[in-house]
TORPA-4810 file (N, C-alpha, C, O; in nm, 3 decimals):
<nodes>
NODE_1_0.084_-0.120_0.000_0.000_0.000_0.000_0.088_0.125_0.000_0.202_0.115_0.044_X
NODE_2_0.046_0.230_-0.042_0.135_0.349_-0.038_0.167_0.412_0.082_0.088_0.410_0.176_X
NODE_3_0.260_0.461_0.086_0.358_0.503_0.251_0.245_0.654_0.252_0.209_0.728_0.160_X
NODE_4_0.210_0.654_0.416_0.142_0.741_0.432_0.238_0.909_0.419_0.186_1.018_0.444_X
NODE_5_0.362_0.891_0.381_0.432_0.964_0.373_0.423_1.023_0.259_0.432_1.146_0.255_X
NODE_6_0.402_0.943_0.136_0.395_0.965_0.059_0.275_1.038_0.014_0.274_1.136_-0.060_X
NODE_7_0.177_0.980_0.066_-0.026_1.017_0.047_-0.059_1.052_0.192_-0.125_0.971_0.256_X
NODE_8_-0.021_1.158_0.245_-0.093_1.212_0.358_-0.235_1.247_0.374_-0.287_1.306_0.469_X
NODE_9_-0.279_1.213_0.289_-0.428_1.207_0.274_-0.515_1.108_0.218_-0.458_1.025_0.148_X
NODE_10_-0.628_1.095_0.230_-0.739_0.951_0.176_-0.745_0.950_0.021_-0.787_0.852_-0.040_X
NODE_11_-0.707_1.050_-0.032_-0.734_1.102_-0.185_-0.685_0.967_-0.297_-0.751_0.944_-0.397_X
NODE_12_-0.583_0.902_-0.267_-0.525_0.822_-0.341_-0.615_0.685_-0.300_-0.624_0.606_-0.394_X
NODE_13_-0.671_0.649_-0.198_-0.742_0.536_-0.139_-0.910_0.503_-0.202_-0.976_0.400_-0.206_X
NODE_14_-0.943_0.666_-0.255_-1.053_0.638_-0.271_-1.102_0.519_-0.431_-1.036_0.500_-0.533_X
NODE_15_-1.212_0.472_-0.399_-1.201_0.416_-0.543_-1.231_0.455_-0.667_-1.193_0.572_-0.665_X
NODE_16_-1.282_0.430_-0.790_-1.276_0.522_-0.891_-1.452_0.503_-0.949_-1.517_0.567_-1.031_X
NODE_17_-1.490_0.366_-0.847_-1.666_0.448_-0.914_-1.677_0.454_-0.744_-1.615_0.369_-0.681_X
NODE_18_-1.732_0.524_-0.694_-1.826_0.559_-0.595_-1.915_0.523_-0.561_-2.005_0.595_-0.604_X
NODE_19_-1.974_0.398_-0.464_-2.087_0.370_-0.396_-2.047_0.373_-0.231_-1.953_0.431_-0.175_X
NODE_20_-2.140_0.299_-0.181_-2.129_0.341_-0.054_-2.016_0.205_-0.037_-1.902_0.213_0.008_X
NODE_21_-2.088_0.078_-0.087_-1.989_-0.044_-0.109_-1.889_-0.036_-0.096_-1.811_-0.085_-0.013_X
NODE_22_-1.873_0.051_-0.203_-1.677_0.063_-0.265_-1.628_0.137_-0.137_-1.534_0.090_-0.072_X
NODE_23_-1.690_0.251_-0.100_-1.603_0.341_-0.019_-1.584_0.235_0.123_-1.488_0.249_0.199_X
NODE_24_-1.642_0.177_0.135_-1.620_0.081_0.250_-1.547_0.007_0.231_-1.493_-0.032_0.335_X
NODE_25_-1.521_-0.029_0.162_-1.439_-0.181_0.052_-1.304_-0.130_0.108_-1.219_-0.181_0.182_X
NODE_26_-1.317_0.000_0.040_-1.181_0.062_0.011_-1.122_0.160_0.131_-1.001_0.181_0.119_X
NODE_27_-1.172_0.210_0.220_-1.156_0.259_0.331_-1.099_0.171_0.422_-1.003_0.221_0.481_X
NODE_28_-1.125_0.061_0.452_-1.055_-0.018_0.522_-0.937_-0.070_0.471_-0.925_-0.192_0.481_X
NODE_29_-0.854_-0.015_0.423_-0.709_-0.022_0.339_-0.702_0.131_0.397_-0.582_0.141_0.371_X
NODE_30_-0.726_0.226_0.440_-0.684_0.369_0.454_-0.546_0.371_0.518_-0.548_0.303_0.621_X
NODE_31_-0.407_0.435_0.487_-0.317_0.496_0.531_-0.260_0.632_0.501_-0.145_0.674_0.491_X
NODE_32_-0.454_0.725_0.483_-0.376_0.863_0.431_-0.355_0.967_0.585_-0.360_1.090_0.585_X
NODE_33_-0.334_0.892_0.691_-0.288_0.926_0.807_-0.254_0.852_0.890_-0.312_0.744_0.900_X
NODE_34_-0.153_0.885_0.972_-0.109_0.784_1.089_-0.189_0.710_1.172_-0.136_0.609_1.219_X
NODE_35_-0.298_0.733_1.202_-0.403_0.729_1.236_-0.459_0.572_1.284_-0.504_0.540_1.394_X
NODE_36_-0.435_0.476_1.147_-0.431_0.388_1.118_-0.339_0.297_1.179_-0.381_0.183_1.198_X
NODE_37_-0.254_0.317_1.206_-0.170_0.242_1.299_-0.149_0.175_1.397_-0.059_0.093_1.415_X
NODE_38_-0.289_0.227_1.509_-0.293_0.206_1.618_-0.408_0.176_1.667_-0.431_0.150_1.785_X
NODE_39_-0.518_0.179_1.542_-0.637_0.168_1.560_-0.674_0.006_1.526_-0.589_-0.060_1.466_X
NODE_40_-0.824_-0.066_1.571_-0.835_-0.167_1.510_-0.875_-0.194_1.386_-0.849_-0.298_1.326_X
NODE_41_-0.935_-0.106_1.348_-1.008_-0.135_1.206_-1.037_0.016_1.173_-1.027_0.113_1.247_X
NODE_42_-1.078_0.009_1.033_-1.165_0.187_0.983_-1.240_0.139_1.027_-1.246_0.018_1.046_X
NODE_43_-1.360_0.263_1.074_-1.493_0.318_1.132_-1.537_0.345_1.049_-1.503_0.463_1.036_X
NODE_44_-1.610_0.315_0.951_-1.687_0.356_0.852_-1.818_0.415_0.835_-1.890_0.369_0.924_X
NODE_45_-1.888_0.506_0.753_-2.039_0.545_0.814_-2.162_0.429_0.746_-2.160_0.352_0.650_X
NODE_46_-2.244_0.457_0.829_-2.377_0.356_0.818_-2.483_0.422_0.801_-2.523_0.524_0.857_X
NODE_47_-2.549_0.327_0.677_-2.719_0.401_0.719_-2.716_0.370_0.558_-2.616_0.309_0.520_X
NODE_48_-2.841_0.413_0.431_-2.875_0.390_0.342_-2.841_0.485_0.230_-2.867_0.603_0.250_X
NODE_49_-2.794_0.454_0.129_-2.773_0.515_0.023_-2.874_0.630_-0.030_-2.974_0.582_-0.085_X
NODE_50_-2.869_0.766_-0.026_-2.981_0.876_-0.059_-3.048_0.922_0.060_-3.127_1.015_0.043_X
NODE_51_-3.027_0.859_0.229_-3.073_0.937_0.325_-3.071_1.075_0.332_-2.962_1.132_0.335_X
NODE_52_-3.184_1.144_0.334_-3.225_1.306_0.349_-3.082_1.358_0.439_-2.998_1.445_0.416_X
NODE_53_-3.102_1.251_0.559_-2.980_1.341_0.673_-2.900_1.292_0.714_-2.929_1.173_0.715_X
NODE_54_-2.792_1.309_0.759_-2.668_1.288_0.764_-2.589_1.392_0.912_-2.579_1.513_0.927_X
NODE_55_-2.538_1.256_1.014_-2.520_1.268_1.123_-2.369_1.294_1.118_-2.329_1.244_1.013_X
NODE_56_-2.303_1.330_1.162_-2.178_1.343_1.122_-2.094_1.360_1.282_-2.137_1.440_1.365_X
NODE_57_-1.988_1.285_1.307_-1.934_1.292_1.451_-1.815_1.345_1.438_-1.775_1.426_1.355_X
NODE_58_-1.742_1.279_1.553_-1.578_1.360_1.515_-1.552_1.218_1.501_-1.623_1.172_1.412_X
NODE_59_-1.491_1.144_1.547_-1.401_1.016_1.527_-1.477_0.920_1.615_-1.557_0.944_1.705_X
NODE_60_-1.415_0.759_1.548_-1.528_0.649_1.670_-1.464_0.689_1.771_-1.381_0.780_1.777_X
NODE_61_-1.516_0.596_1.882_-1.448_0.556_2.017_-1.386_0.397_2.023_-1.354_0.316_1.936_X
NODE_62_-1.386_0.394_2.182_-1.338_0.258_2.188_-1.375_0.156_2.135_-1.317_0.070_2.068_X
NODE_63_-1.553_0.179_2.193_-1.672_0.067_2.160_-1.657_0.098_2.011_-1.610_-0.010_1.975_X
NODE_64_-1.663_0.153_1.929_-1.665_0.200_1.765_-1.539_0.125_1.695_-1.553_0.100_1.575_X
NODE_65_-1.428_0.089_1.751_-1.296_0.076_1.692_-1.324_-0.059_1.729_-1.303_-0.143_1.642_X
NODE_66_-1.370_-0.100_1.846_-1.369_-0.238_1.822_-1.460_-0.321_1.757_-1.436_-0.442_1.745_X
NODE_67_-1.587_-0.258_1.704_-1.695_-0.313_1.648_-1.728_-0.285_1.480_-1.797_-0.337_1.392_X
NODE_68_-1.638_-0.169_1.494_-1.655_-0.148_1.380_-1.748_-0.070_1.286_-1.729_-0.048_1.166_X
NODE_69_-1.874_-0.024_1.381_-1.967_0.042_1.358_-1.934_0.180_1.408_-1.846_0.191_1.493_X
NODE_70_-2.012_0.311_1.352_-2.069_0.407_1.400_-2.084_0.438_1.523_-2.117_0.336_1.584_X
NODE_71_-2.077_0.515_1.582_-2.231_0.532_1.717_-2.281_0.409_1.730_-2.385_0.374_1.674_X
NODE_72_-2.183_0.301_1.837_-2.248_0.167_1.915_-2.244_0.215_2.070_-2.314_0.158_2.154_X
NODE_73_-2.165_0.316_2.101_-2.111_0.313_2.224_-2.200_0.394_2.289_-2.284_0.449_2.217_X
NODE_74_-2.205_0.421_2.435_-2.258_0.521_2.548_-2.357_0.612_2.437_-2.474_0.595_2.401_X
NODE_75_-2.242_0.725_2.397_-2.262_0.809_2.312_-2.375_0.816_2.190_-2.455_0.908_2.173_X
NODE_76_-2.362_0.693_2.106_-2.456_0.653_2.064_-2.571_0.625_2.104_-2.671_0.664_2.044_X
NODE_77_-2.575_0.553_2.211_-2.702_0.531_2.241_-2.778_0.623_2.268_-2.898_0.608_2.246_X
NODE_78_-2.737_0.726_2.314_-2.779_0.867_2.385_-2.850_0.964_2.202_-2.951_1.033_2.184_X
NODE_79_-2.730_0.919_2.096_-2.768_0.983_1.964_-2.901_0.941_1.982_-2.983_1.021_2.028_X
NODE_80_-2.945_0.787_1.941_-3.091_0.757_1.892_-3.181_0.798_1.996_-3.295_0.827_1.959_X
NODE_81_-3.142_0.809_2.172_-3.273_0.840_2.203_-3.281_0.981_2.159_-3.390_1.022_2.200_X
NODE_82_-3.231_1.058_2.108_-3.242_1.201_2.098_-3.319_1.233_1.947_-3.389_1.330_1.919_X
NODE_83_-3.283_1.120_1.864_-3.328_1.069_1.724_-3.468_1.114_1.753_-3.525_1.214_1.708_X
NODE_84_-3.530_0.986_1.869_-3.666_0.916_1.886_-3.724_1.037_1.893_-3.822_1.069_1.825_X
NODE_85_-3.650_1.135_2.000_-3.734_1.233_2.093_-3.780_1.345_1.961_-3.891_1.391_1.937_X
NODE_86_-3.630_1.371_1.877_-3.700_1.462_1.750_-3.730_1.439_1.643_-3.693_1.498_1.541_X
NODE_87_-3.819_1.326_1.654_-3.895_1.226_1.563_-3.825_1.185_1.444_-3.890_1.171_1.341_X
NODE_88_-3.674_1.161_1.445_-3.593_1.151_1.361_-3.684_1.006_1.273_-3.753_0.934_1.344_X
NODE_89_-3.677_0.982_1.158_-3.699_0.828_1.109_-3.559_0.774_1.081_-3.495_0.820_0.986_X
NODE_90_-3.499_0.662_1.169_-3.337_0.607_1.129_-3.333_0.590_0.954_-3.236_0.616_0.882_X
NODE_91_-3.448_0.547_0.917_-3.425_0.517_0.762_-3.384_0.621_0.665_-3.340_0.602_0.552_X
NODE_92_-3.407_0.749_0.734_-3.397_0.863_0.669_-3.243_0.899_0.728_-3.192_0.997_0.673_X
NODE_93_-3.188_0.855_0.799_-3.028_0.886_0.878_-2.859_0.844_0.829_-2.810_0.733_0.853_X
NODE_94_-2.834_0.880_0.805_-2.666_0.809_0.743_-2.562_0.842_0.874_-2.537_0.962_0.876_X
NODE_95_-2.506_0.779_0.964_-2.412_0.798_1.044_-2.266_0.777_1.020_-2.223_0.664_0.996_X
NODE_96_-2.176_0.899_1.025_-2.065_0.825_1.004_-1.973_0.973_1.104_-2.025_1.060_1.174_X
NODE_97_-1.844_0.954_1.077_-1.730_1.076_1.170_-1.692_1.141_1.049_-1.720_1.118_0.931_X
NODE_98_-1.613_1.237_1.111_-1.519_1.313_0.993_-1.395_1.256_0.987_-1.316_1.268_0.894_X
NODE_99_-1.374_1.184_1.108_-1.262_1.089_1.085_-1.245_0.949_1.135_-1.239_0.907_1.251_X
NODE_100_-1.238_0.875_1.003_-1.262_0.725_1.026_-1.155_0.623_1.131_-1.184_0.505_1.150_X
NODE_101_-1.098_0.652_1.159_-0.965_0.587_1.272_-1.019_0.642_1.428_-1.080_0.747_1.451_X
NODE_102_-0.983_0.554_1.511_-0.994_0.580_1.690_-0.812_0.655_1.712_-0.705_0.597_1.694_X
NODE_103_-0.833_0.771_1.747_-0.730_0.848_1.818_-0.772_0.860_1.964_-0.855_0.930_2.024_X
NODE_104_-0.656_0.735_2.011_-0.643_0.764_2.193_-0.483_0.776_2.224_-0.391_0.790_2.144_X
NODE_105_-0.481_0.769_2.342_-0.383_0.739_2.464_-0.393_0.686_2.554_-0.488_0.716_2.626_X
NODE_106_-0.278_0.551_2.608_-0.299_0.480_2.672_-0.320_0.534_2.850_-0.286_0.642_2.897_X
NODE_107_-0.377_0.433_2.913_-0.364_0.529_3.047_-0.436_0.419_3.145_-0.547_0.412_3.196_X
NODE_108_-0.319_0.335_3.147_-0.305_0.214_3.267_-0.325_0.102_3.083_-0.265_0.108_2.976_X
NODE_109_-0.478_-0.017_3.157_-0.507_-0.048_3.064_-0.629_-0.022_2.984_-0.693_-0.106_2.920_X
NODE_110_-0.662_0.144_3.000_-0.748_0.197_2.898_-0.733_0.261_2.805_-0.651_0.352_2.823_X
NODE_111_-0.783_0.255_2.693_-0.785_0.363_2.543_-0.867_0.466_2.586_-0.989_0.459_2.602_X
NODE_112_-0.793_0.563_2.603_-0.888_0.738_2.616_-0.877_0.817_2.472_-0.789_0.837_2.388_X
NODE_113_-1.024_0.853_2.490_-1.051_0.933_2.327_-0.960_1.016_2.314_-0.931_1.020_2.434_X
NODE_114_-0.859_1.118_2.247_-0.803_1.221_2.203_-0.841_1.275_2.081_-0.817_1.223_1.972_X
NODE_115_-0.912_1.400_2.103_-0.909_1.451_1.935_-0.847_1.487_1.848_-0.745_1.557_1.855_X
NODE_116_-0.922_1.426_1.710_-0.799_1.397_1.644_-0.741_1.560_1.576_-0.817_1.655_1.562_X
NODE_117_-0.621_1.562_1.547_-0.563_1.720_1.523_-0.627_1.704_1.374_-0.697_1.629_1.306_X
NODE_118_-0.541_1.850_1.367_-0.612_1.937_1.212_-0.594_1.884_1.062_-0.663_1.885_0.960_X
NODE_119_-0.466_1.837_1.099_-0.407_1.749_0.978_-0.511_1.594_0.932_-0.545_1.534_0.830_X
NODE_120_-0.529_1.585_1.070_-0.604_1.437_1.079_-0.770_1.431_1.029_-0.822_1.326_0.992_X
NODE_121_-0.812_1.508_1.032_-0.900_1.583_1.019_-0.903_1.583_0.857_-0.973_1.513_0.783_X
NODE_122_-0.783_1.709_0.815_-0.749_1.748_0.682_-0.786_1.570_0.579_-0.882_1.546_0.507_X
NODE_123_-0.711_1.514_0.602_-0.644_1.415_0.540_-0.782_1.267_0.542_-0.787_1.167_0.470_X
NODE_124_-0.855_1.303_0.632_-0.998_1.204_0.628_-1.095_1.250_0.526_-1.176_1.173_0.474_X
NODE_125_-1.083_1.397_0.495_-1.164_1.435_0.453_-1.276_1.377_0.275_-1.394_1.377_0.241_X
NODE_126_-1.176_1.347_0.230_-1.194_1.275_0.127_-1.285_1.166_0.109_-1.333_1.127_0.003_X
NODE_127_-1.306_1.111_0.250_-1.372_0.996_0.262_-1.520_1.054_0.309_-1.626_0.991_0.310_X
NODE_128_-1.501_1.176_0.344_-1.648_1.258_0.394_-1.718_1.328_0.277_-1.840_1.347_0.283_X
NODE_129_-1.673_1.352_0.209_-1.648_1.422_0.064_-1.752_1.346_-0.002_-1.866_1.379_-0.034_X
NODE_130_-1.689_1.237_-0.015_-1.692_1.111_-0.093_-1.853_1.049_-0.048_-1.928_1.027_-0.143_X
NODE_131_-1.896_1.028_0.065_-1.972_0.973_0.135_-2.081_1.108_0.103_-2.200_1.074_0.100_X
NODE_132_-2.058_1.235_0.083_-2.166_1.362_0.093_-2.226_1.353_-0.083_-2.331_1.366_-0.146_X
NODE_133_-2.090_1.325_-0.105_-2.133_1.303_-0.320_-2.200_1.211_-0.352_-2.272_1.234_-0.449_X
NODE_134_-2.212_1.056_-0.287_-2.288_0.937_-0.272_-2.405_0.976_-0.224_-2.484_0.997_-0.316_X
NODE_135_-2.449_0.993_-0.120_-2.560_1.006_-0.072_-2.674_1.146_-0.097_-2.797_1.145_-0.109_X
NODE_136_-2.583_1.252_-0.098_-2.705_1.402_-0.143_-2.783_1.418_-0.024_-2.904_1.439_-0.023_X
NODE_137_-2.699_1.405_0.087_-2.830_1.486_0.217_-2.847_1.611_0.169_-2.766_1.682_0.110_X
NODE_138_-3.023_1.643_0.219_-3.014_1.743_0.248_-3.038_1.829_0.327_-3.075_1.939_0.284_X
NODE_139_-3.022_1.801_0.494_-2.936_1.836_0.560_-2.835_1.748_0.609_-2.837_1.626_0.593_X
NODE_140_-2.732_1.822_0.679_-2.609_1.749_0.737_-2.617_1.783_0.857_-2.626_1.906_0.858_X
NODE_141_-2.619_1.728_1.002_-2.631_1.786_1.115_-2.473_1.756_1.181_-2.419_1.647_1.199_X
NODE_142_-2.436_1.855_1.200_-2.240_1.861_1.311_-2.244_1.839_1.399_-2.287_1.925_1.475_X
NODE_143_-2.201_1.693_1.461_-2.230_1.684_1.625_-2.080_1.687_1.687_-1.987_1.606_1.695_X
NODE_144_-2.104_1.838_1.732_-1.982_1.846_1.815_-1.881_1.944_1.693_-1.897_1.921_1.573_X
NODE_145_-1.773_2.059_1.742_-1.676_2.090_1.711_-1.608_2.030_1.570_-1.631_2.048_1.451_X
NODE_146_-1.520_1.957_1.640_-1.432_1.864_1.484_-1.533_1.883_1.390_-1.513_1.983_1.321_X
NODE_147_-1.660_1.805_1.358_-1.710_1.802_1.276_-1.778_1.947_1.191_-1.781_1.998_1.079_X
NODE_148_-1.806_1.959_1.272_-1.863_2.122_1.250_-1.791_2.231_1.170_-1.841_2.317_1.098_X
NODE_149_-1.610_2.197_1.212_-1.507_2.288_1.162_-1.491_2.195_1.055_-1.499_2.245_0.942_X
NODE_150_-1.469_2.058_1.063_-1.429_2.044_0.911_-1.510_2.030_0.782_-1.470_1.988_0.673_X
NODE_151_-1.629_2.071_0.815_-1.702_2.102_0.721_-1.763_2.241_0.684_-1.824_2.264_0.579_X
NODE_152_-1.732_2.353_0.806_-1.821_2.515_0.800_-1.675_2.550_0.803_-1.668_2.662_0.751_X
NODE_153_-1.549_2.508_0.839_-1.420_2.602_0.844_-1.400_2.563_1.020_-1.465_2.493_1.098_X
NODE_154_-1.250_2.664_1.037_-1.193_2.627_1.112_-1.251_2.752_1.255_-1.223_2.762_1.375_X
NODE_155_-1.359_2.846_1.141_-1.373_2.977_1.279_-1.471_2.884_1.344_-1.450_2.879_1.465_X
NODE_156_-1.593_2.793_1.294_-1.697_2.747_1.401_-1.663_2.739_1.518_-1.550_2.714_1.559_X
NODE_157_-1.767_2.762_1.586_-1.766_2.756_1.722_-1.901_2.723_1.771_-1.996_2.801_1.765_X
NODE_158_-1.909_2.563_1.837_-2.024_2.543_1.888_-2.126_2.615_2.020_-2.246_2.632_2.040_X
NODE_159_-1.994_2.645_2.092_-2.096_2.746_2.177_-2.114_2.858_2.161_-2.135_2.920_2.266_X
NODE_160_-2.117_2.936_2.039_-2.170_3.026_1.902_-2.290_3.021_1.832_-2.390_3.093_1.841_X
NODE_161_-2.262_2.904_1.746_-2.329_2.875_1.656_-2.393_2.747_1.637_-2.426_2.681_1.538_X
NODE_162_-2.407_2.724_1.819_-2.535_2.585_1.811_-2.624_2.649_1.730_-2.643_2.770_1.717_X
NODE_163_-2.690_2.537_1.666_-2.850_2.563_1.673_-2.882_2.659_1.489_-2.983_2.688_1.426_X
NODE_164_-2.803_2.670_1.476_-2.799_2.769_1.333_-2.799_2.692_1.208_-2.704_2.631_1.158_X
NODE_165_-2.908_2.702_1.168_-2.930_2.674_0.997_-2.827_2.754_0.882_-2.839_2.868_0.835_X
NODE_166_-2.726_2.653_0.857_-2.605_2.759_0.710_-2.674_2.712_0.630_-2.736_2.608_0.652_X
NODE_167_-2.677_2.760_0.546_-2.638_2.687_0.347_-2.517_2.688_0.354_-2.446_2.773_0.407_X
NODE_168_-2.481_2.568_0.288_-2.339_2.531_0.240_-2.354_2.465_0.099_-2.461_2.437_0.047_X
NODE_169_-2.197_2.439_0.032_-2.182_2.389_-0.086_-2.212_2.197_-0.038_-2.234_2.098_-0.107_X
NODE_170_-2.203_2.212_0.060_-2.190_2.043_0.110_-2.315_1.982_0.086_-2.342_1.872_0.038_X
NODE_171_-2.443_2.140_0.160_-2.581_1.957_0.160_-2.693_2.161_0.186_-2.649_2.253_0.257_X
NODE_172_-2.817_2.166_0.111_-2.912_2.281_0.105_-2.840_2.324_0.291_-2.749_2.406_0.297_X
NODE_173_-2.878_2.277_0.384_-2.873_2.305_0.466_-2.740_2.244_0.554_-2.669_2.166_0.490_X
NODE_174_-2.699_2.274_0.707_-2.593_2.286_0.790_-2.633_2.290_0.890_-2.701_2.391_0.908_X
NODE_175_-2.621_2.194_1.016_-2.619_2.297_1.107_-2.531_2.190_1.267_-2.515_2.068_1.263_X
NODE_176_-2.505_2.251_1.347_-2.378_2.238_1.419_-2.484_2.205_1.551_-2.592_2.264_1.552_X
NODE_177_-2.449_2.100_1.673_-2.515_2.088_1.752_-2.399_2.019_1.864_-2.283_2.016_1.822_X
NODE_178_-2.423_1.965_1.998_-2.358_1.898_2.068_-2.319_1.772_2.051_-2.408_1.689_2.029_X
NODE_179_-2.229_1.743_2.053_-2.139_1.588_2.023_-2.255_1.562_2.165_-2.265_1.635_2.264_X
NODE_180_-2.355_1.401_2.128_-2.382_1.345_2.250_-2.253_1.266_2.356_-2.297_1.218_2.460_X
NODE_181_-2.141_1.257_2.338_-2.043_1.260_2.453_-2.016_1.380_2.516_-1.985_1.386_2.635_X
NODE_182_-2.026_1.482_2.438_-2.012_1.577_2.555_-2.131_1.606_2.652_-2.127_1.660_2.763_X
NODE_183_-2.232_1.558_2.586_-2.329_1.570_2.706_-2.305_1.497_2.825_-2.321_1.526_2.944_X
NODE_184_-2.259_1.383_2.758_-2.250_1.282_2.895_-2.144_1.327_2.992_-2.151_1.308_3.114_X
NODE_185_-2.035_1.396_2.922_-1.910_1.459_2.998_-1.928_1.599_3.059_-1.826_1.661_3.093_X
NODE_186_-2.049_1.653_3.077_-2.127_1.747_3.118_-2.106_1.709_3.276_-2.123_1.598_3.327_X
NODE_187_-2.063_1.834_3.340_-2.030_1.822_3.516_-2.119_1.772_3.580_-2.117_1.670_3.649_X
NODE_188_-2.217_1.860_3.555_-2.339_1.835_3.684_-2.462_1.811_3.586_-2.443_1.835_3.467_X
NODE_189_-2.574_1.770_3.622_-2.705_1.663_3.615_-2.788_1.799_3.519_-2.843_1.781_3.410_X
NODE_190_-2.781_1.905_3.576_-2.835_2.043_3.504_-2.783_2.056_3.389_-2.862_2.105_3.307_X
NODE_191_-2.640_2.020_3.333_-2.593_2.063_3.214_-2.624_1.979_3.148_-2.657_2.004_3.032_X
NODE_192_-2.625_1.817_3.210_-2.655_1.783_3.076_-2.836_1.773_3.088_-2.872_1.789_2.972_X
NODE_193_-2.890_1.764_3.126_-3.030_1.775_3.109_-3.069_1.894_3.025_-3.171_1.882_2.957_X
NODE_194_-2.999_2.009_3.022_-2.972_2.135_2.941_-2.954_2.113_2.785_-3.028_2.153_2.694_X
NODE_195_-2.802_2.016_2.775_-2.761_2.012_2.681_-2.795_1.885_2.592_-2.761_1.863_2.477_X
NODE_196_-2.861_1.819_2.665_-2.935_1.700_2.578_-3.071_1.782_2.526_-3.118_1.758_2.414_X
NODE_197_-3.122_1.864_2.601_-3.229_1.911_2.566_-3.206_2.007_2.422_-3.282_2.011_2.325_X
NODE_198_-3.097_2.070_2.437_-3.109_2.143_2.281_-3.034_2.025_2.177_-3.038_2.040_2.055_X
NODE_199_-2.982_1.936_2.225_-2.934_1.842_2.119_-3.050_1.788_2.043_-3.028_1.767_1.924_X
NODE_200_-3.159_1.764_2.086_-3.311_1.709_2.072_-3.372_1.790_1.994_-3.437_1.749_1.899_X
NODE_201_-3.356_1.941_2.028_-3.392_2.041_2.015_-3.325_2.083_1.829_-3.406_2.103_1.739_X
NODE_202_-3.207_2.088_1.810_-3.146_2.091_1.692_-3.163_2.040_1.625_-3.195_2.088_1.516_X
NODE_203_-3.150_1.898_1.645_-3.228_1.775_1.554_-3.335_1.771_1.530_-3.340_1.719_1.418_X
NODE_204_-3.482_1.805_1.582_-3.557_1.848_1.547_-3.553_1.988_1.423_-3.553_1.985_1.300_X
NODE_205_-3.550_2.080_1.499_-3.505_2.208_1.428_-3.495_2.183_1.268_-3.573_2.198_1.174_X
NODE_206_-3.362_2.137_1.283_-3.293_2.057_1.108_-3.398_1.989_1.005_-3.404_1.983_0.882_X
NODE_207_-3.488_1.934_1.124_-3.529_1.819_1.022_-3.679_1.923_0.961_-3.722_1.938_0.847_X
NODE_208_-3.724_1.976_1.086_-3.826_2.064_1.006_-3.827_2.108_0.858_-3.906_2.105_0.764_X
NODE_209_-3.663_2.164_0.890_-3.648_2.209_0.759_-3.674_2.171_0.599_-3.680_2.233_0.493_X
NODE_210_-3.689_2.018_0.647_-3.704_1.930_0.485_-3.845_1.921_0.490_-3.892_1.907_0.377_X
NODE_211_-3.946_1.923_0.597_-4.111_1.897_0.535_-4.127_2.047_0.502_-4.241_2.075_0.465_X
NODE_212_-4.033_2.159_0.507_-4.147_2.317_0.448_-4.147_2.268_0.283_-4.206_2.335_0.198_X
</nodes>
């Protein structure tokens, strides 16, 4: 396979017709970042070819790297009840990160999440790209920061610009909301009851947007 030295980015990995198939096929061969190295497998996104919306995270986790799926973990679970609450339909949902590899650090014998830097980010992108040209949401919802910046730019700022409907070149609509881990990583019982509540709240919001 080519030295990630050489292809610091997914660009050379991708395949040359585009389905959701292929990009999966072929994503799990990814070395357009270090990324890969240390992880168990690519994280690839899930859900149906032409879904209206499109969930978008920062990177799996533990539970994600070892299963191989999306949103299996804590975090996830917390996504769908928030789905249920803003009458999301899953069939209408595509889940995937902006970056397909688990970035941790060891610490005893646990894997702790680390986010992944800018480069890492940079260099996944192709595979998000790729996955936005396949499918045609139209909206894309940002859960959490990472995602948010690598698709609106690097000024976003979620505790800004929760909650805000963009147009973008990516998908008719945009809009940026709370990573459900950070809810859970929320201090006290008030914040996150707060911050699950506008996570519910956004997701709803978004989706309105496709029955006007």
């Amino acid at each position: 396979m080519p030295s990630p030295k050489t292809y610091p980015t997914a660009q050379p990995f991708l395949p040359e017709r585009l389905s959701l198939a292929s990009l999966k096929k072929a994503a799990a061969h990814c070395q357009g970042c270090d990324l890969y190295k240390g992880a168990t497998q690519t994280v690839f996104g899930d859900g149906k070819a032409h879904a209206r919306i499109m969930l978008v995270g920062e990177t799996p986790g533990d539970s994600e790297d070892k299963q191989g799926e999306p949103f299996v973990g804590p975090a996830g679970r917390l996504l769908r009840e928030a789905m249920g609450e803003a009458g999301l339909n899953p069939a209408d949902v595509y889940l995937t990160n902006a970056v397909k590899h688990f970035r941790y650090e060891m610490r005893g014998q646990r894997r702790l999440h680390q986010k992944p830097r800018w480069r890492e980010i940079v260099a996944c992108q192709p595979w998000l790209e790729a996955e936005v040209a396949v499918i045609g949401p139209q909206l894309i919802v940002c859960l959490g920061a990472t995602a948010a910046q690598s698709i609106l730019g690097k000024d976003f700022r979620i505790t800004k610009q929760r909650g805000e409907l963009i147009a973008s070149d990516w998908a008719p609509w945009v809009i940026g909301t709370w990573h459900p881990s950070a809810v859970l990583r929320a201090p006290d019982s008030e914040s996150r009851q707060r911050m699950r509540s506008e996570l519910v709240d956004d997701l709803r919001y978004g989706a309105s947007k496709l029955s006007e």
